[in-house]
C-alpha positions in Angstrom: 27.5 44.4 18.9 29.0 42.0 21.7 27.1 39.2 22.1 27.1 38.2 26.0 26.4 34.7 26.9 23.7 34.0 30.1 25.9 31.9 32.8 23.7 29.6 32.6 24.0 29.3 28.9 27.4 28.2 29.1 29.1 25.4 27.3 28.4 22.7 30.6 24.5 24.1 30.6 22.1 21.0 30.3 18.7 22.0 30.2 16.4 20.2 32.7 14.4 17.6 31.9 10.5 18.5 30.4 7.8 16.1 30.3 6.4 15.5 27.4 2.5 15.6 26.5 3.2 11.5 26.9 4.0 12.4 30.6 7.4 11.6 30.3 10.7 13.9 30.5 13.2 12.1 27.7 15.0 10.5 29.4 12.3 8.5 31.1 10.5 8.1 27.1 14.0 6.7 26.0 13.6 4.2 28.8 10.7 3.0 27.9 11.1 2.6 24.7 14.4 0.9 24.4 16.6 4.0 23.2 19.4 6.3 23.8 18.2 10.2 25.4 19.8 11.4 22.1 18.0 9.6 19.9 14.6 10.8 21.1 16.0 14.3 21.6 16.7 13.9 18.2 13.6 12.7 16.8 11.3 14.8 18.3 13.7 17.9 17.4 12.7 17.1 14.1 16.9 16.3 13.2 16.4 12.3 12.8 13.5 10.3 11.0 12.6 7.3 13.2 12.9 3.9 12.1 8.9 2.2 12.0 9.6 0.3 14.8 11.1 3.1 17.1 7.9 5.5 15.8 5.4 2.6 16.4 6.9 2.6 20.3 6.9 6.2 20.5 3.0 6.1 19.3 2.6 3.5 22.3 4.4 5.7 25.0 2.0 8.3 24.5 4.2 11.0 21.9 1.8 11.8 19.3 2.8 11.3 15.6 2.9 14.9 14.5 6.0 15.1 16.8 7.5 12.9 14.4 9.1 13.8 10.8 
């Protein structure tokens, strides 16, 4: 069975920003609290353990610690 790609699936699709229960869409989370999009894209994908201090400002922004591994 082919497998057909959506067009906008493609290898240049960026998914647009969601807020967050905190009320903020990533990007605007990563602002606040001092970090890179990726690295909260990251973290609250499950894929990187936060450091205390990058958890304890998440917790702070509003992103609840169950988000969190």
């Amino acid at each position: 069975m082919k497998r057909t790609r959506h067009k906008a699936q493609g290898p240049n699709h960026r998914r647009s920003p969601r807020p967050s229960a905190s009320g903020y869409n990533e990007s605007e989370l990563a602002r606040a609290v001092g970090v890179s999009p990726s690295t909260v894209h990251r973290v609250l994908a499950g894929e990187r353990k936060p450091s205390a201090a990058l958890a304890r400002a998440l917790v702070r922004a509003g992103v609840s610690p169950r988000r969190m591994p």
